[in-house]
N, C-alpha and C positions, 0 to 999 in steps of 0.2 A: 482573557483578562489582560489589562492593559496595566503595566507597571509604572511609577513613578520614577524619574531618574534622580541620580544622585551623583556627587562626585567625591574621589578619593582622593586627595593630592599625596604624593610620600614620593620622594626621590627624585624630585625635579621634574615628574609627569604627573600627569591626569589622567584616569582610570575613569569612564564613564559607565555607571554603573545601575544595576535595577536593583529595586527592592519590591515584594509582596506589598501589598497593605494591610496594615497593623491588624484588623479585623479578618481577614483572609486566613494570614498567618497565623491565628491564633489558631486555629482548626485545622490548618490542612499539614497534610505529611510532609517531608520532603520531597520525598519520590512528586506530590503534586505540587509541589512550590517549582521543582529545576523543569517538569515539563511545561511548565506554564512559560518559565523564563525559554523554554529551546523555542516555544511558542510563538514567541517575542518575536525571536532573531530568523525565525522564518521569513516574518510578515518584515522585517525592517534591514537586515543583512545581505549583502550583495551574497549572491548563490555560490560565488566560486570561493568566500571565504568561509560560506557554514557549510559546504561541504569537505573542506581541510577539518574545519573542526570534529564534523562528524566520523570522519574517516578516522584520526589521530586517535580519538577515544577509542574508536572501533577496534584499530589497530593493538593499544594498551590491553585494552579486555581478553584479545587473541593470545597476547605475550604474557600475562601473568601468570606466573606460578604460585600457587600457595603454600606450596611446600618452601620455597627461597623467602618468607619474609615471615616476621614475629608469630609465636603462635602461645598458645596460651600453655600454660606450664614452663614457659621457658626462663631463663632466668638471668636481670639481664644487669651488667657493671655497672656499676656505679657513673656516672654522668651529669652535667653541668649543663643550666640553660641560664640563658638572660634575658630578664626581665625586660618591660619598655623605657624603664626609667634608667637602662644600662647595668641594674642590680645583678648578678650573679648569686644564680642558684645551687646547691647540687642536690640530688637525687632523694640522699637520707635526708635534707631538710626538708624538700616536699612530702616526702613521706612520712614525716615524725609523729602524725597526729593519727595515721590512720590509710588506707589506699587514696590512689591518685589517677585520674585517667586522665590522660594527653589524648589531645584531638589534634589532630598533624592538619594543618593546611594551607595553601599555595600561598600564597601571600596577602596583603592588606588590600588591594585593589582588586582582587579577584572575584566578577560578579558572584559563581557559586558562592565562593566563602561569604560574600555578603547575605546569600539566604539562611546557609549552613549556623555562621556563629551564632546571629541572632537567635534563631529557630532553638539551638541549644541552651541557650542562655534564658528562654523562658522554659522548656520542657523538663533537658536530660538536670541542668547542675539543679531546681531544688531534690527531684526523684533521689541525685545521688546523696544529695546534704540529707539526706532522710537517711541513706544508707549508712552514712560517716564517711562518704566518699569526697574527696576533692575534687575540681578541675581545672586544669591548663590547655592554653590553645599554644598549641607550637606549630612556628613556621621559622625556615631559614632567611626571610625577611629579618633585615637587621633593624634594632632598634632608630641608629643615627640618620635610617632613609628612609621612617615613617611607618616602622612596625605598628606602633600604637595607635596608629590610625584608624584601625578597625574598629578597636575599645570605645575609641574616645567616641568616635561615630553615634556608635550603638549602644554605648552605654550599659559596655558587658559587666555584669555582676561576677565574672572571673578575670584572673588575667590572663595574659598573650607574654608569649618569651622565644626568644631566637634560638634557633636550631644552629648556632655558625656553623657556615659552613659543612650541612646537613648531616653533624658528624654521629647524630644519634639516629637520624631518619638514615644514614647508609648502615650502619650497624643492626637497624630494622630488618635490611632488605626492603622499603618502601619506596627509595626514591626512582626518578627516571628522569631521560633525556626523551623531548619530543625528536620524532624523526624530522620532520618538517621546520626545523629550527631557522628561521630567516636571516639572514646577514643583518648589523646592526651598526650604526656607526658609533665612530671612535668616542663620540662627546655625550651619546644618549644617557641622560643620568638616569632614566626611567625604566630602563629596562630590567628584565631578571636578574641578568646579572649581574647588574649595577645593584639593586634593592636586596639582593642576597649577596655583595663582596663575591660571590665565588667566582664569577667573571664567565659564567657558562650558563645554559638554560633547564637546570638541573632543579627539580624540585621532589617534594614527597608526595605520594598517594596518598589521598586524603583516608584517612586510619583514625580507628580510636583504639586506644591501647592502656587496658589498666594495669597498674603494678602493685606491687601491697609492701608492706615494712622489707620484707625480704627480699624487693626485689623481683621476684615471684609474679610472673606476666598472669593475671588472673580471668583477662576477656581480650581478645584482640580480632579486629576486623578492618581488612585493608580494602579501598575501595579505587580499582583499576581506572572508571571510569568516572570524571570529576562531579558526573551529573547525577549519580548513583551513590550518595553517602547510607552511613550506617544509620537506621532509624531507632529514636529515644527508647523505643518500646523493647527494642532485640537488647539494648544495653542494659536495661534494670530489670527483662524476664532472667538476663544472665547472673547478673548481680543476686537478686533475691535466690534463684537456684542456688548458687554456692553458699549463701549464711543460711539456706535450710538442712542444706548438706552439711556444713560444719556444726550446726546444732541439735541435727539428728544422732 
């Protein structure tokens, strides 16, 4: 399959980017959306840079622990996100109507997350609005260096809020530094750590992670390697398990 390209502008760069087509995507999984996309970068990517990529994820997959990141029963403090619009959130306001699941990931430019949000935005948020469930996409992607980018793009039926300074995705356990981090210059507004403030190449594993009025981490699944997200199906077999169990 041959993708359509598209571009992301936020933070003084250009992010050249793929997407499925509409018709494609309406059916296929993730899992067959990101192999299509490594697909891509076989047939169009110079060799010595999609084998960095391949290695780096390989590497991540090796190093994860699941015991060191959120796990379900846990319970987690109170915390603050911001919106695209710069709005400040906290935690019990997300929460107030019912559970919330946050979907962590890299930032607005990021091919994956170009498959990922959309993909959720038609499947998992009606399945959870069915459940009473909320959703948020978080990334440490700041709003003033084109968070919103992705929204607006794609025309999410949820919103996207900053992670500053990935101060909820470290308290996870989710985030990482690539080994392979490249030298960058002083002026690059575009880079990671220019588009996340944090001045480093530090981001979150893309995670979905639900929490309920208490707090109360009720599903969480962290996902090591970028090309390997959580699929719609494993999140609402989970979901519906638990309101049969609380009404049993």
């Amino acid at each position: 399959m041959t993708y359509p390209k598209l571009s992301l502008v936020g933070g003084g760069g250009e992010c050249v980017c793929v997407r499925p087509h509409p018709e494609t995507a309406m059916t296929q999984s993730l899992a067959d959306q990101f192999d299509a996309l490594h697909a891509e970068r076989e047939r169009s990517w110079d060799p010595d840079k999609l084998r960095r990529n391949v290695e780096q994820r390989r590497a991540l997959v090796a190093a994860f622990d699941p015991a060191a990141t959120v796990r379900a029963g846990d319970r987690i403090a109170p915390f603050t996100l911001e919106l695209a619009d710069g709005t400040v959130v906290d935690s019990t306001t997300l929460t107030a109507r019912g559970p919330v699941a946050l979907i962590f990931f890299r930032f607005a430019g990021c091919p994956a997350c170009n498959i990922a949000l959309p993909h959720y935005d038609r499947t998992l948020r009606p399945a959870l609005a069915a459940l009473g469930v909320g959703l948020v996409g978080v990334s440490p992607h700041l709003p003033e260096t084109g968070l919103g980018d992705i929204a607006t793009h794609h025309r999410l039926g949820f919103p996207v809020a900053a992670d500053r300074g990935n101060a909820l995705g470290r308290r996870l356990g989710i985030t990482f530094v690539p080994d392979d981090a490249p030298p960058v210059a002083a002026d690059d507004a575009g880079w990671i750590g220019a588009l996340t403030g944090t001045g480093s190449w530090e981001l979150p594993q893309p995670a979905i992670v639900v929490i309920d009025r208490d707090h109360v981490v009720r599903f969480a699944d962290v996902s090591p390697d970028w090309l390997r997200r959580t699929e719609t199906e494993r999140v609402v077999e989970a979901l519906e398990g638990l309101r049969l169990a609380s009404a049993a």
